[in-house]
N, C-alpha and C positions, 0 to 999 in steps of 0.2 A: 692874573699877573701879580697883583700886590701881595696874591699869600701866596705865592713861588716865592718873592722876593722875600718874604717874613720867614718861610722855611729855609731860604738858605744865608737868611742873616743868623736867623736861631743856631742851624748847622756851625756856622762858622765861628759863632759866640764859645758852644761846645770844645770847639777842635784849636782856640786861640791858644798856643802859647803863653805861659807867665811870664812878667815882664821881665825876673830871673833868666828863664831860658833864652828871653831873646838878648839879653845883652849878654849870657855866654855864647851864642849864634856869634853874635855882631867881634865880640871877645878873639874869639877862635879863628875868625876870618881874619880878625886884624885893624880891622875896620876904624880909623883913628881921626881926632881931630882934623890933620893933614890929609887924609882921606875925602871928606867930608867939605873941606875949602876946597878942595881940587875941584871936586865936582861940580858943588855950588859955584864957581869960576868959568866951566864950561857949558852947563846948564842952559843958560839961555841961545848960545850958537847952539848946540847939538839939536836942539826944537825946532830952530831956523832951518835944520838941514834934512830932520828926522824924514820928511818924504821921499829924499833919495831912496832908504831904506826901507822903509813903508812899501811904496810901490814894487820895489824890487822881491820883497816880502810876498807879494798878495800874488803876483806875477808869478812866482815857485812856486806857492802854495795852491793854485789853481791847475798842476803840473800832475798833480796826485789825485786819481780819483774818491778815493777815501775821505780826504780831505774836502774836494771840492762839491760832493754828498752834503756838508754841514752846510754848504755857503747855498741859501735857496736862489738867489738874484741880485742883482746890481744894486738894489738898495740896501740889500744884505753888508754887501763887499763893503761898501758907502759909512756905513754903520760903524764896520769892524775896522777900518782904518783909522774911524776918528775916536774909538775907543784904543786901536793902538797906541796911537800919537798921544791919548793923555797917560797910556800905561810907561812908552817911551819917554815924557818926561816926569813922570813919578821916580822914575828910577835911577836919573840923573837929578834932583832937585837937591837932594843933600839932607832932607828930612826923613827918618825912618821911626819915626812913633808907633804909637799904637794902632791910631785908624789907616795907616800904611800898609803894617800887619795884616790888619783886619780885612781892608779889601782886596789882598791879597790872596788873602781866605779865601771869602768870597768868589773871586776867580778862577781859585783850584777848583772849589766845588763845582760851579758852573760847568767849566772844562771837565770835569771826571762825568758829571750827568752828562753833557750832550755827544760823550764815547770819543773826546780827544784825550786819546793815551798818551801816554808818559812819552815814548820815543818821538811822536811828533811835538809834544813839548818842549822836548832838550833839542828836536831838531831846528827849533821856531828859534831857538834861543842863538844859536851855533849862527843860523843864515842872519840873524839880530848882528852878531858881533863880528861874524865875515865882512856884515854892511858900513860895520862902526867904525872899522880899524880906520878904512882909507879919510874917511870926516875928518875923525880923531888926528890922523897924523897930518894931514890939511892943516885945519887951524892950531895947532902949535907945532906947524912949521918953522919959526921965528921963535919958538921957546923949545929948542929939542932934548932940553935937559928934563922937561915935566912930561913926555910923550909916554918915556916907561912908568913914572908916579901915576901917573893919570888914567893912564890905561890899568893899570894895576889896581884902584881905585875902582875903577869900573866894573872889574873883575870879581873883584868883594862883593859888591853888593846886589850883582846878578847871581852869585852861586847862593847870597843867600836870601834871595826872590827865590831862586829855581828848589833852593832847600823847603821853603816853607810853601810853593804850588806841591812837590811829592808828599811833603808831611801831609798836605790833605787828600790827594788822591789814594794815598795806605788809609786813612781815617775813614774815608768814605768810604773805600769798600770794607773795611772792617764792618762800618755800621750797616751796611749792606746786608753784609753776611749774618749779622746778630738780628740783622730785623728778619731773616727769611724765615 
């Protein structure tokens, strides 16, 4: 187990992004100050609530056979929720560094080796942000001037999670393919 974990930190080291590139990522999406307060603002309710969408999540995703192949048992499922929950608030916290990046990486790779493809990727993401809208427009009900900010916000920096899981799922199979 610890030298999977050393090969796909190494992998991930390989395939990181320069700190350049990620802040014309971050640049390009828009991704601003204001951005970045919005979140860190909502941050802690969205964690409070993040199991609506969890559940709801695992509940789909059990729907598909393909999908539910990966999941072996109940302490499987157990597992991957509380690994959701910390990826759900990584991604509202308002910090996007380097070891952000990094285990991001990390992630893609994992998901490209255990053969969750790209479509159920962006589809994990899509039922992610179906689950979020209603939270989101809950609690700043009483602020509906920050609901479009905020959401917008959000927006940002899931496309550019979902930018940098596809940059390693391409990297991976590249090295794939050069290692054959």
């Amino acid at each position: 187990m610890a030298h999977m974990k050393s090969d796909i930190d190494d992998l991930a080291r390989q395939m990181m992004p320069s700190q350049d590139e990620i802040r014309l990522r971050l640049d390009f999406l828009e991704l601003g100050d204001d951005d970045l307060a919005r979140l860190k603002a909502i941050h802690q309710q969205l964690c409070e609530h993040q199991h609506e969408f969890i559940d709801a999540f695992y509940s789909h995703l059990m729907q598909f056979g393909t999908l539910r192949a990966l999941v072996q048992d109940e302490a499987a499922i157990t597992r991957l929720k509380h690994t959701q929950a910390a990826y759900f608030s990584a991604l509202s916290c308002g910090e996007y560094d380097t070891d952000y990046v990094m285990h991001r990486m990390r992630v893609g790779i994992v998901h490209q080796q255990i053969g969750l493809d790209p479509p159920w990727y962006i589809g994990a993401y899509r039922k992610y942000l179906s689950g979020l809208i209603p939270v989101v427009a809950r609690l700043l009900k009483n602020q509906p001037e920050e609901l479009i900010p905020t959401w917008d916000a959000l927006l940002k920096i899931i496309c550019f999670d979902m930018s940098l899981a596809l940059d390693t799922y391409i990297q991976a199979r590249q090295q794939e393919i050069l290692d054959l």
